[in-house]
C-alpha positions as CSV (number, residue, x, y, z in Angstrom):
1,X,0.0,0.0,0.0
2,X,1.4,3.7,-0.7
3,X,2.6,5.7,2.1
4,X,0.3,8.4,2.6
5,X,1.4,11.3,3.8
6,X,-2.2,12.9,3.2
7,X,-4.1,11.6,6.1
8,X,-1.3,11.8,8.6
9,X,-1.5,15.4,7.8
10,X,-5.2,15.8,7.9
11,X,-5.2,14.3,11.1
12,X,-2.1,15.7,12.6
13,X,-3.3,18.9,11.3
14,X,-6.8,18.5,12.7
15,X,-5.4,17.8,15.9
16,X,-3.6,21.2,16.6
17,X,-6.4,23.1,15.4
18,X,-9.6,21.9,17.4
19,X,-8.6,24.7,20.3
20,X,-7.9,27.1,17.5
21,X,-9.8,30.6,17.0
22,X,-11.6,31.2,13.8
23,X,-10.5,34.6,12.8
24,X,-8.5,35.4,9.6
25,X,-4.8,34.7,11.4
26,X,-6.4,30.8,12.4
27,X,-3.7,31.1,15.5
28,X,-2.4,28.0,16.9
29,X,-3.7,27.5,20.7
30,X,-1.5,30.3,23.1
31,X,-1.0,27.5,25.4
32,X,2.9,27.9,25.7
33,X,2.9,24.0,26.1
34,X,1.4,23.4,22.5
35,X,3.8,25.5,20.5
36,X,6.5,24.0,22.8
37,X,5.7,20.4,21.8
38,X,4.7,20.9,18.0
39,X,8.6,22.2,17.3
40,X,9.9,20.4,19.9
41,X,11.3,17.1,18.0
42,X,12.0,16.0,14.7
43,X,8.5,13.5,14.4
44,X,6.1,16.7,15.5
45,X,7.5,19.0,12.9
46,X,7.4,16.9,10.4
47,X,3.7,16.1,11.0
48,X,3.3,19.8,11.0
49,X,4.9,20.0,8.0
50,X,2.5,17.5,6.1
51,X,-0.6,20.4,5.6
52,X,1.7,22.3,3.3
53,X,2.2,19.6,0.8
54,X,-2.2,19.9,0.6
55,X,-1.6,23.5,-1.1
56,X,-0.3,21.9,-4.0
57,X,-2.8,21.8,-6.8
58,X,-1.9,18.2,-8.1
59,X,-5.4,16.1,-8.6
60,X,-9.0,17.4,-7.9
61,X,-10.0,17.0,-4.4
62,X,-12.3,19.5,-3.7
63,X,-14.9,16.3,-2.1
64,X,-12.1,15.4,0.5
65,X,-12.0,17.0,3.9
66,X,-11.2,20.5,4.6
67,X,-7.7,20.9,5.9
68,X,-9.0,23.4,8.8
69,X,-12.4,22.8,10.3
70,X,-12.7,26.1,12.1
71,X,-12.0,28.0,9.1
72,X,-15.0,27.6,6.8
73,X,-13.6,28.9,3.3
74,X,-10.7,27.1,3.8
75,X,-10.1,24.6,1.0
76,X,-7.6,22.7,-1.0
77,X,-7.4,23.8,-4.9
78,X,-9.9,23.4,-6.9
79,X,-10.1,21.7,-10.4
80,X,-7.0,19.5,-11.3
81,X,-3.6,21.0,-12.8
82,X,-5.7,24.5,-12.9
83,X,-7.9,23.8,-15.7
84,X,-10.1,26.1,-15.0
85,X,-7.4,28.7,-15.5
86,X,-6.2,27.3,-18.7
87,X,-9.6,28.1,-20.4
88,X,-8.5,31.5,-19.6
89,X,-5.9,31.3,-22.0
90,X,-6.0,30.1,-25.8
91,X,-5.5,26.3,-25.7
92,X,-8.2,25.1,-23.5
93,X,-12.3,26.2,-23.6
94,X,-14.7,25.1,-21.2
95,X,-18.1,24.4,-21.7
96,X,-21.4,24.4,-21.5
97,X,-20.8,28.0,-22.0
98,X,-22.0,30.5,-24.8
99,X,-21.1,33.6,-23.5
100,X,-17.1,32.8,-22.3
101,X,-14.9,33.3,-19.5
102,X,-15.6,36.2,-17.9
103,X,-11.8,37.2,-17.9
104,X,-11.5,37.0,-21.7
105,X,-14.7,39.2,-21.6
106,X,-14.0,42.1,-19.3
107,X,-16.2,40.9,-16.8
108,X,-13.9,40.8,-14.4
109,X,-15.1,42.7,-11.1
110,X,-13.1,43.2,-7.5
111,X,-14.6,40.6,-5.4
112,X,-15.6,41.2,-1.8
113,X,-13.6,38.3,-0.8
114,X,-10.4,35.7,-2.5
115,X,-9.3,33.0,-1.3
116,X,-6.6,33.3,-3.9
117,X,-5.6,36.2,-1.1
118,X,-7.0,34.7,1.9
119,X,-5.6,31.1,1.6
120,X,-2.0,32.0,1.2
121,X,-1.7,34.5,4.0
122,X,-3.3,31.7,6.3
123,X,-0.4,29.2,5.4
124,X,1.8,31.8,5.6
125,X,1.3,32.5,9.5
126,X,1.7,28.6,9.6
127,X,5.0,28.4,8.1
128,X,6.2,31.7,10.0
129,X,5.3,30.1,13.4
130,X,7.6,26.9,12.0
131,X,10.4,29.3,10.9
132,X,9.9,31.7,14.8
133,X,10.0,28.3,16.6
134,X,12.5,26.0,15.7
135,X,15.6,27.9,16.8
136,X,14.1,28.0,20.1
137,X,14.0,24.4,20.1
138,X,16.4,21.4,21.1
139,X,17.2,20.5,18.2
140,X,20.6,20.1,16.3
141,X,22.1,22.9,14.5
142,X,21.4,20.5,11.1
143,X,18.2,20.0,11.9
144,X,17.2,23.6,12.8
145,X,18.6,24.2,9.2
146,X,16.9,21.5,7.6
147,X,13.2,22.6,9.0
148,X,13.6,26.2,8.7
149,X,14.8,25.4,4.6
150,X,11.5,23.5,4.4
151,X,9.5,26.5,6.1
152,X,11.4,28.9,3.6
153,X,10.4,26.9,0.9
154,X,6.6,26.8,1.2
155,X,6.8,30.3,2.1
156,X,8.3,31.2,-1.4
157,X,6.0,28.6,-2.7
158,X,2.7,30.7,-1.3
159,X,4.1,34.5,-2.3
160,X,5.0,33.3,-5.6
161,X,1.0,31.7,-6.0
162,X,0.3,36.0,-4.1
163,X,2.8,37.4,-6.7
164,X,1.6,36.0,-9.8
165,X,-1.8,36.9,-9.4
166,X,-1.6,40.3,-7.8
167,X,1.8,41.6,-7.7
168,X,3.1,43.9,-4.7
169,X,1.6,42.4,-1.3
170,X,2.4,42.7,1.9
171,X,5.6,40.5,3.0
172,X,5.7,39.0,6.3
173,X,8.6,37.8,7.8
174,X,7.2,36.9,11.0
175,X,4.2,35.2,12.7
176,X,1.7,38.1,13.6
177,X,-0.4,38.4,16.8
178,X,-3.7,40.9,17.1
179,X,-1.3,43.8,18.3
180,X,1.1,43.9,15.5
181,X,1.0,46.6,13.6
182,X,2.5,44.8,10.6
183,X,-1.3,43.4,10.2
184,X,-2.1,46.9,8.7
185,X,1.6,47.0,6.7
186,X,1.2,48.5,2.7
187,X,2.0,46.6,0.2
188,X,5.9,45.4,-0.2
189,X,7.0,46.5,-3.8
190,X,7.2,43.5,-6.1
191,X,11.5,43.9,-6.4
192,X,11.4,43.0,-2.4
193,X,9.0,40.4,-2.5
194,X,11.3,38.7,-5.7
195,X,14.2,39.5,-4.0
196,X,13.0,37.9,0.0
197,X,11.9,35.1,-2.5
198,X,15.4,34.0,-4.0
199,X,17.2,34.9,-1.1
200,X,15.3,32.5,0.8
201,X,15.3,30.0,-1.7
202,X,18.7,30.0,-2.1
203,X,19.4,29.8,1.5
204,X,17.5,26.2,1.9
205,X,18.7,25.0,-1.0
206,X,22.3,24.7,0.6
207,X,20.8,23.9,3.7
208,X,18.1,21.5,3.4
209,X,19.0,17.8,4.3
210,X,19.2,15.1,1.5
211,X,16.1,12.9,1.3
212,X,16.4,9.3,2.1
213,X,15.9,6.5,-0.4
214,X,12.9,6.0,0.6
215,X,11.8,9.6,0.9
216,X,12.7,10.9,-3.0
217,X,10.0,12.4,-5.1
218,X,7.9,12.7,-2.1
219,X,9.6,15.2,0.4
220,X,11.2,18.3,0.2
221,X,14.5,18.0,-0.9
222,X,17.6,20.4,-2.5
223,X,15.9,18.7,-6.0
224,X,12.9,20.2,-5.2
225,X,14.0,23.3,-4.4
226,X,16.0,23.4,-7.3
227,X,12.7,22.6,-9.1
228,X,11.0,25.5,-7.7
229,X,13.7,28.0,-8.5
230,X,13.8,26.4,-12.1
231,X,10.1,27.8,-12.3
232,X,9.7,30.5,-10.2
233,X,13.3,32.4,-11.7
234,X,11.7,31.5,-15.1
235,X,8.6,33.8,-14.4
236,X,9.8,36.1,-12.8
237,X,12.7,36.9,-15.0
238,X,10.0,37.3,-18.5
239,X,7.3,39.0,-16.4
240,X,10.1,42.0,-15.5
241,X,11.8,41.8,-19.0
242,X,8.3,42.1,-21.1
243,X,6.2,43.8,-18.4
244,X,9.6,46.4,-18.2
245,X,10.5,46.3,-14.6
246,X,14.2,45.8,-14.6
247,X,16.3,43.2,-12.9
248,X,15.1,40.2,-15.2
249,X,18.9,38.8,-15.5
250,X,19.3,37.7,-12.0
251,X,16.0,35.8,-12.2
252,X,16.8,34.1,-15.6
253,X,20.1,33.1,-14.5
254,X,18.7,32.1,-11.2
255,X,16.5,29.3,-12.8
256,X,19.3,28.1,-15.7
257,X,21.8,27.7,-12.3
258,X,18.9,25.6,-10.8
259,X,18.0,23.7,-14.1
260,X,21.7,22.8,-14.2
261,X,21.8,20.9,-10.9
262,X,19.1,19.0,-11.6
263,X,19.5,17.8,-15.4
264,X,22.9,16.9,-13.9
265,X,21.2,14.7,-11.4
266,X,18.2,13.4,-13.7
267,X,19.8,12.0,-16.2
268,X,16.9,9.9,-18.1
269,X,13.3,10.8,-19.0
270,X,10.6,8.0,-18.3
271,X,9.4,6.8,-21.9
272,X,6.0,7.0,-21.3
273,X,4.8,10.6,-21.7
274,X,1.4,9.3,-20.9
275,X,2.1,7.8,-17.9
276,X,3.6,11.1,-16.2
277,X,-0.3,11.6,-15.4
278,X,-2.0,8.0,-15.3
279,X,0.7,5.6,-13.2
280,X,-0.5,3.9,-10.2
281,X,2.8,4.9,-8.6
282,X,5.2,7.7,-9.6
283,X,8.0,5.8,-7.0
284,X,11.2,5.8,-9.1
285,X,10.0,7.1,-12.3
286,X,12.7,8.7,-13.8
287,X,12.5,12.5,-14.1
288,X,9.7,12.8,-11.7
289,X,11.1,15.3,-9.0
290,X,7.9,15.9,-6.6
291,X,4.9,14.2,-6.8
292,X,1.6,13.7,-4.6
293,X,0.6,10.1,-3.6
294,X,-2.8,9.1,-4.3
295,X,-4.8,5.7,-2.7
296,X,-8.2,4.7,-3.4
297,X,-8.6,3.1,-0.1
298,X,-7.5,6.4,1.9
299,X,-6.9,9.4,-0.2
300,X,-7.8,9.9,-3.9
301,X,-9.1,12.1,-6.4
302,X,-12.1,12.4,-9.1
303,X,-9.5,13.3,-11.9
304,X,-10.0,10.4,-14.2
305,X,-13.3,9.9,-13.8
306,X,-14.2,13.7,-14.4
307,X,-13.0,12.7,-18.2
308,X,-14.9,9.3,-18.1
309,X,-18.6,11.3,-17.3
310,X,-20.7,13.6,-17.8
311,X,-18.9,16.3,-16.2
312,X,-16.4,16.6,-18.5
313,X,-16.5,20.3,-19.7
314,X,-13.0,20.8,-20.8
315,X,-11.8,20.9,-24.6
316,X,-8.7,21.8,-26.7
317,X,-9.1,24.5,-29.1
318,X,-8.2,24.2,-32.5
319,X,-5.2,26.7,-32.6
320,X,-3.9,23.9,-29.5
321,X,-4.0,20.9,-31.7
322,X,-2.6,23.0,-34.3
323,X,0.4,23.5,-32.0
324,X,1.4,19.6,-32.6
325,X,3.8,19.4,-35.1
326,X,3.9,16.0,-37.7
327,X,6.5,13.8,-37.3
328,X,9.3,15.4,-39.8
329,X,9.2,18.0,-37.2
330,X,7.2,20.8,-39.4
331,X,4.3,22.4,-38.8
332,X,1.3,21.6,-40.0
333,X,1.0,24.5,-42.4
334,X,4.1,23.5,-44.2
335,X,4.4,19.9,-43.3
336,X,4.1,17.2,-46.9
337,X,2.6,14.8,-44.2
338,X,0.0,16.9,-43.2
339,X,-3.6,15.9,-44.9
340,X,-5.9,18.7,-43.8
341,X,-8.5,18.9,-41.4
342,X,-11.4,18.4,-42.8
343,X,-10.9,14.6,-42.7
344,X,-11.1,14.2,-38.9
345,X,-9.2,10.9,-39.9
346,X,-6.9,12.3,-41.8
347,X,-5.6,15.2,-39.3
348,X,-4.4,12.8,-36.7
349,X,-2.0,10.9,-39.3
350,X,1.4,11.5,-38.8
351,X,1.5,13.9,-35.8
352,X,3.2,14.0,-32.7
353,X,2.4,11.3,-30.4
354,X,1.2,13.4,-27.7
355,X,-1.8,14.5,-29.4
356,X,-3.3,11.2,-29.4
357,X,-2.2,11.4,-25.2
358,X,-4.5,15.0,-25.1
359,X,-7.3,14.3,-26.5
360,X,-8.8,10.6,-28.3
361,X,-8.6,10.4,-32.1
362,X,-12.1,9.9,-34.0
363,X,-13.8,6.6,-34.3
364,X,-16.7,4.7,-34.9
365,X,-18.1,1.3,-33.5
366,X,-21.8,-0.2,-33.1
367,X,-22.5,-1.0,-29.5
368,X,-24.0,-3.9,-29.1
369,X,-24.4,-4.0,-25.3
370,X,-23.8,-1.1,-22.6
371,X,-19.9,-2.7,-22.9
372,X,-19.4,-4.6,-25.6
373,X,-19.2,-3.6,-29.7
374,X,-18.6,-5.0,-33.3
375,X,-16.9,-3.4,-35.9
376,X,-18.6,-1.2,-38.6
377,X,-17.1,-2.9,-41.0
378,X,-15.1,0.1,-42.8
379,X,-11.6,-0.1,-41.7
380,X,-11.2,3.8,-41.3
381,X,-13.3,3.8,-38.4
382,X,-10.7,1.7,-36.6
383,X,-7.8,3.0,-38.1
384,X,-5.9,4.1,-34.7
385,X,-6.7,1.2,-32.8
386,X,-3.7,-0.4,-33.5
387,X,-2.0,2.8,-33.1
388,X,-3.0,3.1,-29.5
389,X,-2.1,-0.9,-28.9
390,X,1.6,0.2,-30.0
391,X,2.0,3.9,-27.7
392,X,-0.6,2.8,-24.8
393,X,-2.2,-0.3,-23.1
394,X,-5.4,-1.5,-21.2
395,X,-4.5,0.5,-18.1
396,X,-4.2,3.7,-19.9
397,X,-5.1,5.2,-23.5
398,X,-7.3,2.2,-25.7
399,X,-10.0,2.9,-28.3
400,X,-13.0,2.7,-28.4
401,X,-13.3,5.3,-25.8
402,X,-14.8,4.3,-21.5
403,X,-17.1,5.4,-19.1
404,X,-16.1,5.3,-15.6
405,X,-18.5,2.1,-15.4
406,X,-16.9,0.4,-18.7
407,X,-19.3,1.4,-21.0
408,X,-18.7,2.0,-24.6
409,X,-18.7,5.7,-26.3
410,X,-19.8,4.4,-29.9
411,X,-17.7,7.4,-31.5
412,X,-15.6,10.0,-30.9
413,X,-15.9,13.2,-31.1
414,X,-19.2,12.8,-29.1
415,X,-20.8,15.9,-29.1
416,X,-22.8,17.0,-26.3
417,X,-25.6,18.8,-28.5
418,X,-25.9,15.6,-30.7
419,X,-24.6,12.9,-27.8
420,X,-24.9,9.1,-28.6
421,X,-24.0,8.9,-24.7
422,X,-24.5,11.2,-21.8
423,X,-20.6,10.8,-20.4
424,X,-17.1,11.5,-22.3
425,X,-19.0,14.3,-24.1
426,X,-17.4,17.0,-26.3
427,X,-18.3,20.9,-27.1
428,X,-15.5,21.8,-29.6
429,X,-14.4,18.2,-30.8
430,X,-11.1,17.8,-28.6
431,X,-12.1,16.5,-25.2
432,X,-9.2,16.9,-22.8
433,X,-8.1,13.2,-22.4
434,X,-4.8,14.1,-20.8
435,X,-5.6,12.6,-17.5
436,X,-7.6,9.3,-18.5
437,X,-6.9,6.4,-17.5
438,X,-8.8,2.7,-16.6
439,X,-7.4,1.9,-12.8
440,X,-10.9,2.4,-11.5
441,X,-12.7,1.3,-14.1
442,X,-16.1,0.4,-12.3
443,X,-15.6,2.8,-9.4
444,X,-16.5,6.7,-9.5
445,X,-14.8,9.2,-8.8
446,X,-12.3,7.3,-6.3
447,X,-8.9,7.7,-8.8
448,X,-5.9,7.2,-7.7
449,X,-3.1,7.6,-10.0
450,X,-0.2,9.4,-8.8
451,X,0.2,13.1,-9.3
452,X,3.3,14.7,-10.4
453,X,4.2,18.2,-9.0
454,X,7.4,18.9,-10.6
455,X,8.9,17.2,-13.3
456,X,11.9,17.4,-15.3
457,X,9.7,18.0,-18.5
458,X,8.9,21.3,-17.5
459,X,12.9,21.6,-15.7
460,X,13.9,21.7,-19.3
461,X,11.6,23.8,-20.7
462,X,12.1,26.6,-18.5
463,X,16.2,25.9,-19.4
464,X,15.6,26.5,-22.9
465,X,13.9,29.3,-22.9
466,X,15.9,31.0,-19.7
467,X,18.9,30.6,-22.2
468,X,17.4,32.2,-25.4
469,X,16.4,35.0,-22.8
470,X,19.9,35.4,-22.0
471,X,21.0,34.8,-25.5
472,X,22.6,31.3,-24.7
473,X,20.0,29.1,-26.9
474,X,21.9,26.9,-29.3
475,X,21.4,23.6,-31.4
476,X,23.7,21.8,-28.4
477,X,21.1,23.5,-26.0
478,X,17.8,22.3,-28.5
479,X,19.9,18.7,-28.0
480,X,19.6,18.8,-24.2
481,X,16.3,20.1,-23.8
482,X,13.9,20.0,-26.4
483,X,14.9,17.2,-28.9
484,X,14.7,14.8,-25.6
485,X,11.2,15.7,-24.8
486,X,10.8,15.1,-28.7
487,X,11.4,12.0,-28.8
488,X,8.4,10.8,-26.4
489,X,6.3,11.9,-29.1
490,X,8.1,10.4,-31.8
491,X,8.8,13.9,-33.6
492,X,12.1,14.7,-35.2
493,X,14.2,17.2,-33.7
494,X,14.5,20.7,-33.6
495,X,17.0,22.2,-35.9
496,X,17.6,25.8,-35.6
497,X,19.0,25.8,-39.3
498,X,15.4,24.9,-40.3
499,X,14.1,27.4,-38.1
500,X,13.3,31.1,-40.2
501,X,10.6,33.5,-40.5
502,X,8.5,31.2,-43.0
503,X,8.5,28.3,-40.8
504,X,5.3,29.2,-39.2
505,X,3.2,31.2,-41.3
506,X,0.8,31.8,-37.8
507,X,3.2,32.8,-36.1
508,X,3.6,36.4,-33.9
509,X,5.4,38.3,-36.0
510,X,7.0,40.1,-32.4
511,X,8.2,37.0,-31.4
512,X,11.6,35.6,-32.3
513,X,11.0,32.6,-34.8
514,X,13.3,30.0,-32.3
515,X,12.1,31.8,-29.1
516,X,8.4,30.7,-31.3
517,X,9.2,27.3,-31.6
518,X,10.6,26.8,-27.3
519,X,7.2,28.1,-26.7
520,X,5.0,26.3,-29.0
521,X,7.2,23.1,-27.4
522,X,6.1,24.1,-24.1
523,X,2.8,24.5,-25.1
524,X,2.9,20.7,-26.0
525,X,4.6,19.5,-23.1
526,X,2.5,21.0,-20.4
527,X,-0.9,21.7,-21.9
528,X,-3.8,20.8,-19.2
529,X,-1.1,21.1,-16.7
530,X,-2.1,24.8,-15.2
531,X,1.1,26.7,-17.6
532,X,-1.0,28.7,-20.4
533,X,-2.5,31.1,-18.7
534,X,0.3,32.7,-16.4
535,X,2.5,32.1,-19.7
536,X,0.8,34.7,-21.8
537,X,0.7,36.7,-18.4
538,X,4.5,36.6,-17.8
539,X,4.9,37.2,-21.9
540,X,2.4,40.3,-21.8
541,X,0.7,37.9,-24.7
542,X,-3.0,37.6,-23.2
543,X,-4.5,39.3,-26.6
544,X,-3.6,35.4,-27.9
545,X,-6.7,34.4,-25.3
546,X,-8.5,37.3,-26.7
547,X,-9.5,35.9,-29.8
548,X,-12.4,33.5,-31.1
549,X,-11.7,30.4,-29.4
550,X,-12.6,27.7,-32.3
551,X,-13.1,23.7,-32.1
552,X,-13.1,20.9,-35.1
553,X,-14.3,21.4,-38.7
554,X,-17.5,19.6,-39.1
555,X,-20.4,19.5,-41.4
556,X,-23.8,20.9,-39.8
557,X,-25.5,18.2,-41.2
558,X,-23.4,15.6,-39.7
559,X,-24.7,16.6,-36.2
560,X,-28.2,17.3,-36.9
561,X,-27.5,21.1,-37.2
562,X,-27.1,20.9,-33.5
563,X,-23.3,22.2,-33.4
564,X,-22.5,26.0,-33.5
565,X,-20.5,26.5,-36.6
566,X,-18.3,29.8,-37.3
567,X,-20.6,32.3,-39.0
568,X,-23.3,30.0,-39.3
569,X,-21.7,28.1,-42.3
570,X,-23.0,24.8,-43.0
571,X,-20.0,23.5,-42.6
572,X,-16.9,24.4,-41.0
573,X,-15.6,25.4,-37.4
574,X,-17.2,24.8,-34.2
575,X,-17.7,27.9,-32.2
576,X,-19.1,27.6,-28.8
577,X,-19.1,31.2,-28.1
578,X,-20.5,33.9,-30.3
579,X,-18.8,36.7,-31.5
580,X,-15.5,38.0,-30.9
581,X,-13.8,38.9,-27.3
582,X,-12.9,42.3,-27.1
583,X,-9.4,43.3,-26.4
584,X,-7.6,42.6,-23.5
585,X,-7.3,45.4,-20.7
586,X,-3.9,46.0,-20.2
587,X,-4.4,46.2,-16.0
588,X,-5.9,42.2,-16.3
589,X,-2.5,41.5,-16.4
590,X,-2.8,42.0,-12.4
591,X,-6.0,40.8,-10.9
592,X,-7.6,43.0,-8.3
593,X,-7.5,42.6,-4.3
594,X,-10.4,41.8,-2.7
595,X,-12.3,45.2,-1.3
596,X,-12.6,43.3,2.2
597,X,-9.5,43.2,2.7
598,X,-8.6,46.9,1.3
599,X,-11.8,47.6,4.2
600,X,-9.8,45.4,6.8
601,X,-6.6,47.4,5.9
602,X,-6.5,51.2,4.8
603,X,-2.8,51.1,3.9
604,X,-3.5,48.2,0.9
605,X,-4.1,50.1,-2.5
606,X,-5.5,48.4,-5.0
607,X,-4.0,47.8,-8.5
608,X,-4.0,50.1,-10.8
609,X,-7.3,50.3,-12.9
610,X,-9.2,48.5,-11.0
């Protein structure tokens, strides 16, 4: 059975907050005894520890128990990998939903209360109280080290989720009490905030302890530091060079120095792109840095079988399958091994592999019971099943396409507005499959494949491009980076000889043609991860989003005339959303504070335009 960390820290967790008050600062009981024993030994601060692994977004869990009972807003992220946020940006849509996201529609208004705001600022009094506490305790000097790295860490770890989303806020280096005055402290510019950030990182990096065999890719470790840096150095670096603060050198070369370590210590990729999502068990798989342990007996999630139901809502747009390349490593606007896209057969042929990970290729079959089917007898409706036998298996990505109970989807794309089943639905003809697989096949909504949380996929993506930002990309760098996640999806490499102004005809004509091609292989990589969104935010690229979000090319008649198609055409793109997003307001590039607490503290301003 897995070791779960998850329920020793919901209980552990539980434990020190039944005597706890419910205000906004959720104190820890001002018994002097409690705070004594909690950091008084190795075992309790470690249990401590465990609730800060619960911020990270991993799988869905938003049916599991709170992690604080007293505080009633208090809960763990929301929808898997940030999906919701990516159908803020220009790969993902979410439906049912004819009148879009109200981000990409300037519909945006301050709330009253976020716990985008709230949450952080909660863990961050926890992890203060850790970093006031240990060097009062017994322990050794290494130890003291060791704890107060891991309480630096997930401090970094919550301003960065603060500074993404709202940039300046207040930075609190200390637990607070009722009387400090720091509780009504302005907002710290964004260059202190960066700065505390690094610095700290940097700190328990040299400092943290090495994990035990038995601990890797579970704990917080100098890797996983290193991951974090990687990452956070990454964003930080672009937002300040394309949003034109200054400074973005020492950010960039921040996460290249990190990226370093690690690609020197993960030295193979696992094989399987699929499976960095769908294993059982992530326990030794090779460029897996971090991940979050899942059990269907004690903890799990509803990920799987949100893409195996009805309640699948989420979609690739076209412009993200168009971001697949074919396999001779063109696009496919240039590509002699692209066939078009009209033929829905026809556009999967001869494209990266990883397209047919994201989202199920089209098929038909004629049920013949809820779980068994016979062939239609024209071989083009099975044409990928054997493709899918060769980059997959029965645990993971087979055609035709399951319900969470086994039952049979008789085709894909299975629209929703002319369904032959009421689960595994579409609204713009790519259904998300990303994270589908068949562990619990019978069982709803009780997955448990592990979830990664960093991963050396996304280490050498944010080397790449942190190198052509400092003007250090190469073909030995593409070799290193890029042309290894390339092969996964059976796609030749990158050559930057190849790479000019024609080789995308689509592409933003602002944007470096190699700098294009790192980020269209990022898009790739990561998509349905939780990266597009705060990617065109740190590239000041969020008009991409604002444009008509368009699904696969279909023939009204086909689906009954139930499908919206572009302009009304009777026959052509799907468009879920009529009309065209107006352009993007250059001060949603900073989301606003919540007015309560601008009420709760005078000396907060709010962000400019808002």
């Amino acid at each position: 059975m897995k070791n779960k960390y998850n329920i020793v820290a919901i209980v552990i967790v539980l434990l020190l907050t039944i005597a706890c008050d419910d205000d906004f600062l959720d104190k820890l009981p001002k018994d002097e005894l409690s705070v004594e024993s909690t950091f008084s030994n190795n075992n309790s601060i470690q249990a401590y520890t465990w609730q800060f692994y619960e911020r990270f977004q991993a799988h869905n869990e938003t049916t599991r128990i709170n992690i604080d009972q007293d505080v009633q807003n208090e809960t763990r992220p929301a929808s898997g990998f940030g999906l919701d946020a990516e159908a803020e940006a220009d790969l993902i849509q979410q439906a049912p939903n004819s009148v879009g996201k109200d981000y990409l529609w300037n519909r945006v208004i301050v709330p009253s209360a976020d716990e985008d705001w709230a949450e952080p600022y909660r863990s961050i009094r926890k992890i203060n109280l850790l970093l006031d506490n240990v060097p009062n305790s017994d322990l050794s000097d290494v130890d003291k080290e060791h704890w107060r790295s891991v309480g630096l860490f997930f401090r970094a770890f919550e301003y960065s989720n603060l500074l993404k989303k709202y940039g300046a806020v207040p930075w609190l280096e200390f637990a607070l009490t009722e009387e400090s005055e720091e509780l009504f402290s302005p907002r710290t510019p964004r260059d202190e905030v960066a700065a505390n950030m690094l610095r700290d990182l940097l700190w328990a990096e040299e400092h943290i302890k090495p994990a035990g065999s038995a601990d890797k890719g579970k704990i917080i470790d100098a890797n996983v530091i290193n991951a974090f840096i990687s990452q956070f150095g990454l964003f930080e670096g672009t937002w300040r060079k394309y949003h034109n603060l200054g400074s973005s050198a020492m950010y960039l070369q921040a996460s290249i120095t990190a990226s370093e370590k690690l690609m020197s210590e993960f030295g193979n990729l696992h094989p399987r792109f699929d499976e960095l999502h769908n294993s059982e068990s992530l326990e030794g798989v090779a460029g897996v840095i971090l991940y979050k342990v899942y059990n269907e007996l004690e903890n799990w999630s509803n990920m799987s079988t949100t893409f195996r139901a009805s309640n699948s809502t989420w979609d690739i747009t076209r412009k993200g399958v168009d971001k697949f390349l074919c396999k001779d490593g063109r696009t496919r606007w240039d590509s002699p091994l692209f066939e078009g896209d009209i033929d829905m057969f026809a556009e999967f042929r001869n494209r990266d592999n990883r397209l047919l990970y994201m989202t199920p290729a089209p098929y038909f079959v004629t049920r013949t019971s809820n779980t068994t089917w016979v062939s239609t007898g024209n071989p083009e409706d099975e044409e990928y099943f054997p493709i899918y036998e060769t980059i997959s298996d029965n645990l993971h990505k087979t055609l035709p396409d399951l319900n969470w109970r086994g039952n049979v989807v008789s085709r894909v794309p299975n629209f929703n507005q002319n369904r032959v089943a009421g689960f595994n639905r579409t609204f713009s003809g790519y259904r998300v499959w990303r994270h589908y697989n068949q562990y619990n096949t019978g069982t709803s909504s009780r997955d448990f494949a592990d979830a990664p949380i960093y991963r050396m996929g996304e280490v050498l993506l944010n080397y790449a491009e942190a190198k052509f930002e400092m003007g250090q990309f190469d073909q030995s760098i593409a070799d290193i980076t890029i042309n290894r996640l390339r092969v996964r999806g059976d796609v030749a490499p990158m050559t930057l000889s190849d790479i000019d102004a024609s080789f995308d005809p689509t592409r933003d004509a602002s944007v470096d043609p190699v700098l294009f091609e790192i980020r269209r292989e990022r898009a790739v990589e990561l998509m349905a991860e939780g990266f597009r969104r705060e990617d065109l935010r740190r590239w000041k690229k969020m008009h991409y989003a604002a444009e008509v979000k368009l699904g696969r090319w279909i023939t009204a008649a086909s689906q009954n005339n139930k499908v919206p198609i572009q302009n009304g055409a009777s026959e052509g793109y799907v468009q879920l959303v009529p009309g065209s997003p107006p352009s993007f307001p250059e001060h949603y590039y900073l989301f606003p504070l919540p007015s309560d607490q601008i009420v709760l503290n005078p000396n907060l301003e709010q962000n400019p335009g808002w």
